[in-house]
C-alpha positions in Angstrom: 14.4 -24.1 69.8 11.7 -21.5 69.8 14.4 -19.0 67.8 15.3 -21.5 65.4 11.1 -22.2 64.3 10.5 -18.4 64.0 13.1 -18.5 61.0 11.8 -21.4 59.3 8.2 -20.1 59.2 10.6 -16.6 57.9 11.9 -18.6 55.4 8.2 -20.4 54.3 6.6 -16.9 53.9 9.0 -15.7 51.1 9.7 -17.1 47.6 13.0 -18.3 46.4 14.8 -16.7 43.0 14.3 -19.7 41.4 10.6 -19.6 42.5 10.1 -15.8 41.3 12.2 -17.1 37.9 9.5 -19.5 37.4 6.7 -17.8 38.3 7.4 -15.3 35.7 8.2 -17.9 33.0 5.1 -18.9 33.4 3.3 -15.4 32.8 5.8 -15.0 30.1 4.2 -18.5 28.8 0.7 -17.5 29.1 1.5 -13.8 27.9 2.3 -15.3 24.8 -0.6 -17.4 24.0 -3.1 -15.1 25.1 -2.3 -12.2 23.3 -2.2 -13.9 19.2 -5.7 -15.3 20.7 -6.4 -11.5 22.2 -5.1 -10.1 18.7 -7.1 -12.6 16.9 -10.2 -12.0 18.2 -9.8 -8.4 17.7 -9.5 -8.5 14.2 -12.2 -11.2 13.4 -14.4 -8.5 15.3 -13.4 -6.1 13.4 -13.9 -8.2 10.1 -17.5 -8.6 11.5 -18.3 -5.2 12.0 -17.0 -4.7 8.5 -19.4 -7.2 7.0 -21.9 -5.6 9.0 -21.5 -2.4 7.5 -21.6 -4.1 3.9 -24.8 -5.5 4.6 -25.9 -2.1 5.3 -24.6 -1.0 2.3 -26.1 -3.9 0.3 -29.6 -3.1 1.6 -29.1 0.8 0.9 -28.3 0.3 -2.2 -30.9 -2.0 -2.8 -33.3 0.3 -1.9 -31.4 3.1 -4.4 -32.1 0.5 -7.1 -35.7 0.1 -6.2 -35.9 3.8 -6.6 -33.8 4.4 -9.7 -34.0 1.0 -11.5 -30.0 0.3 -11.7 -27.7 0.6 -9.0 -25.3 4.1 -9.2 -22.5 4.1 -11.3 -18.7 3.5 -10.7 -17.1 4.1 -13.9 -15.1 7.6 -13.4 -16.1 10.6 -14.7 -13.6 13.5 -14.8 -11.7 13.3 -11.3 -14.7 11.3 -9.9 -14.6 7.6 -8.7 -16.3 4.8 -7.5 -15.8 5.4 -3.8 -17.4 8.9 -4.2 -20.2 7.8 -5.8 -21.2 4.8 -3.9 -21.4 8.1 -1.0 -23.3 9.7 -3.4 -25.8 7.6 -3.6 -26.6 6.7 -0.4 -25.8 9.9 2.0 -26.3 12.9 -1.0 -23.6 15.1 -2.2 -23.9 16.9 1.3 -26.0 14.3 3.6 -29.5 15.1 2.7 -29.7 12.5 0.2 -29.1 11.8 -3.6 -31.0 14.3 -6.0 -32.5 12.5 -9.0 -31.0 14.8 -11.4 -27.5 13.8 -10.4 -25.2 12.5 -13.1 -22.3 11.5 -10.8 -20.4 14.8 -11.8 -17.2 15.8 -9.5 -18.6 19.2 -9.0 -22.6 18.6 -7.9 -23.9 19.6 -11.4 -25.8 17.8 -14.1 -22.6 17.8 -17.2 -20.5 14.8 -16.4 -17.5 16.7 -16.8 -18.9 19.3 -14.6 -19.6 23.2 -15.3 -23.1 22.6 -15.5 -26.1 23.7 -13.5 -25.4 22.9 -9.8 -27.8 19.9 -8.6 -27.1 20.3 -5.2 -28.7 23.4 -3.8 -26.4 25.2 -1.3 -28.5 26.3 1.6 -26.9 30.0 1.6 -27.2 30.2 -2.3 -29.8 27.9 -4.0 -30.1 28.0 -7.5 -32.4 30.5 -9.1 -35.7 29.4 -8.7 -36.1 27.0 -5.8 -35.7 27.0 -2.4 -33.1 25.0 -0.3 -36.5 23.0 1.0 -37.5 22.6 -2.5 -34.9 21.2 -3.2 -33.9 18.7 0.0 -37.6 17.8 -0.7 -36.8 16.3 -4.1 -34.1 14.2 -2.4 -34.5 10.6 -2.1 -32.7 8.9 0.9 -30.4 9.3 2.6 -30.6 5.5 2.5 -28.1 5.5 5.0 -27.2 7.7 8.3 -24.2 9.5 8.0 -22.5 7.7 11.1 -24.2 4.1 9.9 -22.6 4.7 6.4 -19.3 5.4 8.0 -19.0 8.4 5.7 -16.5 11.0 5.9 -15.3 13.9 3.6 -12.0 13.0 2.1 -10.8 16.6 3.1 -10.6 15.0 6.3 -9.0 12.2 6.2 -5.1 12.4 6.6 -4.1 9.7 4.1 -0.2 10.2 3.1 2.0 8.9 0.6 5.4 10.1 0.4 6.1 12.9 -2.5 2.3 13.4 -2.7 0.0 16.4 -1.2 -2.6 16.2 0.8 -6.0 15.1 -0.8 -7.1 18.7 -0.3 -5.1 19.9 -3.3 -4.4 16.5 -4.4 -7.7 14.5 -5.2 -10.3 14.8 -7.0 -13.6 16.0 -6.0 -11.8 16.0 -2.6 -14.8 17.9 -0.5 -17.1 15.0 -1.1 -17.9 11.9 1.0 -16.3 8.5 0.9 -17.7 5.9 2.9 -14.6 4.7 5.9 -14.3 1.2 6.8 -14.2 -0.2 10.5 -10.4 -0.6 10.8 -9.5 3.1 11.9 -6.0 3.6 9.7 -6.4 6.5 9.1 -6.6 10.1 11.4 -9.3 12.3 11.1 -7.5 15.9 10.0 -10.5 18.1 13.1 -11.3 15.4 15.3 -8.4 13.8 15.6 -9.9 10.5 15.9 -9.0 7.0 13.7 -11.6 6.6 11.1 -11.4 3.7 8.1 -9.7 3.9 4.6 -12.6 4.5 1.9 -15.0 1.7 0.7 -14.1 1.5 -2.9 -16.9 0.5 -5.0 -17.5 -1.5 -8.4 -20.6 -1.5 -10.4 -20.6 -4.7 -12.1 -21.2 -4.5 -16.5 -23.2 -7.2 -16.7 -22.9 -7.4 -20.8 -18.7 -8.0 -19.8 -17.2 -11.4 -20.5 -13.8 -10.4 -19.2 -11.9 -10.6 -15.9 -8.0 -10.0 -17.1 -6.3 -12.0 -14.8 -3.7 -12.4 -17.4 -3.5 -8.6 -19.0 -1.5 -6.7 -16.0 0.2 -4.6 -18.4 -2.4 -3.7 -20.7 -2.9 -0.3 -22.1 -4.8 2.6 -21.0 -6.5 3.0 -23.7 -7.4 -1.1 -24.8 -10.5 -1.8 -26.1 -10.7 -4.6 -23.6 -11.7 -2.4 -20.6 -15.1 -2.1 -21.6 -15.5 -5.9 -21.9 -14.6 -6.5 -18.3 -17.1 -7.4 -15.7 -15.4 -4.6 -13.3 -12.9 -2.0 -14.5 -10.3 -1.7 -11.6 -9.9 1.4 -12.9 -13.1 2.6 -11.0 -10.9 3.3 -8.3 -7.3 3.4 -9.1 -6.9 6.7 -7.5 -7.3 4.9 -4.1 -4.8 2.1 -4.9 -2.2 4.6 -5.8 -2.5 6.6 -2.6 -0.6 4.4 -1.0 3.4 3.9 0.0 5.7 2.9 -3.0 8.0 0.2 -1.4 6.7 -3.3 -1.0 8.7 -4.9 1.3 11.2 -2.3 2.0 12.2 -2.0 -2.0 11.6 0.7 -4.0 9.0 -0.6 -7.1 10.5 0.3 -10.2 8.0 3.2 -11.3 4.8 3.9 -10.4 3.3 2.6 -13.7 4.7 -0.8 -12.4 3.0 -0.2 -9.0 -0.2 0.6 -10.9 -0.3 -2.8 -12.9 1.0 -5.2 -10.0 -2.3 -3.6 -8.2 -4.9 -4.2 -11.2 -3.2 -8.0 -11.3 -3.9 -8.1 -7.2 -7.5 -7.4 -7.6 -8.7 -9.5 -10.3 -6.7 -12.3 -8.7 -8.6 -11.6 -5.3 -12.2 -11.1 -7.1 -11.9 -14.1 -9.3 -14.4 -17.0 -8.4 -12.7 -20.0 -7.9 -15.1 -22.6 -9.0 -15.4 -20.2 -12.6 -11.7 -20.4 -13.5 -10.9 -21.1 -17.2 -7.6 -22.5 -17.0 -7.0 -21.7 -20.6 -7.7 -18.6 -21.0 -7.9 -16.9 -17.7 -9.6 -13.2 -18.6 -12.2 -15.1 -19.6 -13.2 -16.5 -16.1 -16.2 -14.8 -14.1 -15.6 -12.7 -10.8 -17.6 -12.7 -7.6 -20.8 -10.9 -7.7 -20.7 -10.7 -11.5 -24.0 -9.6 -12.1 -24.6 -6.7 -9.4 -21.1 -4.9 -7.7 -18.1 -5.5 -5.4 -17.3 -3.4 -2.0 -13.6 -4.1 -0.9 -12.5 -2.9 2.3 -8.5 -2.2 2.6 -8.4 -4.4 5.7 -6.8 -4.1 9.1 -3.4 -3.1 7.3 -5.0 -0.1 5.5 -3.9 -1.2 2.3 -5.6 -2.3 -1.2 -4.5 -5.4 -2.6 -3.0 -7.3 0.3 -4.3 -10.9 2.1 -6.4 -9.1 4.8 -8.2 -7.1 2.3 -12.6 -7.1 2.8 -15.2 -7.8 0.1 -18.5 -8.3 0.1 -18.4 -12.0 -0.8 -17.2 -14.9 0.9 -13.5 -16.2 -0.5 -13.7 -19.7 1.2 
């Protein structure tokens, strides 16, 4: 008798196969549910801290208008974009802050297409008459931190495309800052580190009456661009920095790529309650009468669902 209750209370301490099968259906079960929610609340934190950063933005630039009337431009000038110039203007050419004799060039000077007299003073050579305090003094800003602006020099960010070099050699203006976004897609070439795809940036012509949500094949050269409300243009460089095949097909050139992504983003910046139905270039974007920040979103790329702006969609 005795020998015969020590192995039941064997048997009671143990678990069954069936028991350990269902035990781990069960994990398996919760597994599953928790980690879309876990996933989920990832990336709406992530979409917070990214609207928190475009408020930031919003105020510095704010403040840039207070001091300088308009905000800074977007439309490109001779290999330099949007992105680079919403950096610019709110960390400096070199983080000290934005020099009021800037014109936006790619290369620091004050000629547009650059090969003028350099604006920004380089502390180891400043230009002929002034002093590298002289002319940090003259600065105004930065309106923004480096780390709070999120910006980053493009030489260091490893952003590949297949057939296409390294923004080093590549892009334009390439020592100069862009501003990252929170989702860390891309690897920082020295720290090694995930930092964001650029903020691209679009000054809004408020004296534009169109939004082309019609006109994806229009020309370069179309008289129509400077009637739009934003030029996607602005920042096409940073759209076509990006892989070729949508959904594992090869596009059929890259001037088709090009014009499926200007289509994308007046689609995405058109207000809804502005359509016209009839003509649709002639309907009114978000933010019409001051500029657009879009952040690529937590896939990295421009022109897809997940994509940030500095409006509210819904």
């Amino acid at each position: 008798m005795r020998i015969r209750l020590r192995d039941n209370r064997q048997r009671a301490a143990g678990f069954t196969l069936v028991e350990l099968l269902t035990a781990l259906a069960v994990v398996a079960v919760l597994l599953a549910l928790i980690v879309p929610a876990f996933n989920l609340i990832t990336k709406q934190a992530l979409n917070v801290r990214q609207k928190g950063q475009f408020n930031r933005i919003e105020v510095a630039l704010e403040a840039f208008r207070t001091d300088f009337g308009d905000y800074p431009r977007s439309r490109p000038n001779s290999r330099y974009y949007g992105a680079q110039m919403l950096a610019e203007a709110i960390v400096g050419w070199d983080g000290f802050g934005f020099h009021p004799n800037s014109v936006f060039s790619y290369d620091g000077t004050n000629n547009p297409a650059g090969g003028g007299t350099r604006v920004y003073a380089d502390p180891t050579s400043p230009s002929p008459g002034e002093t590298w305090d002289q002319n940090v003094k003259a600065r105004k800003g930065p309106y923004l931190e480096l780390e709070a602006a999120g910006a980053v020099r493009l030489t260091n960010m490893e952003l590949y495309r297949p057939n296409v070099t390294q923004p080093s050699t590549q892009w334009p203006a390439a020592a100069t800052y862009v501003l990252a976004d929170s989702f860390g897609k891309v690897t920082h070439a020295k720290t090694k580190k995930k930092t964001g795809m650029p903020i691209l940036y679009y000054k809004a012509n408020t004296s534009g009456t169109l939004h082309p949500m019609d006109d994806a094949n229009v020309a370069d050269n179309d008289p129509m661009w400077a009637q739009c409300v934003f030029d996607i243009r602005d920042n096409e460089t940073y759209f076509a920095y990006q892989p070729y095949r949508l959904s594992g097909t090869q596009v059929p050139s890259e001037s088709w790529y090009r014009r499926t992504n200007w289509y994308k983003f007046y689609e995405m910046t058109a207000n809804p309650d502005h359509l016209n139905e009839a003509v649709p270039r002639l309907s009114r974007p978000y933010r019409s009468e001051s500029f657009i920040l879009q952040s690529a979103g937590p896939d990295g790329l421009y022109g897809t669902p997940d994509d940030v702006f500095n409006f509210e969609s819904q």
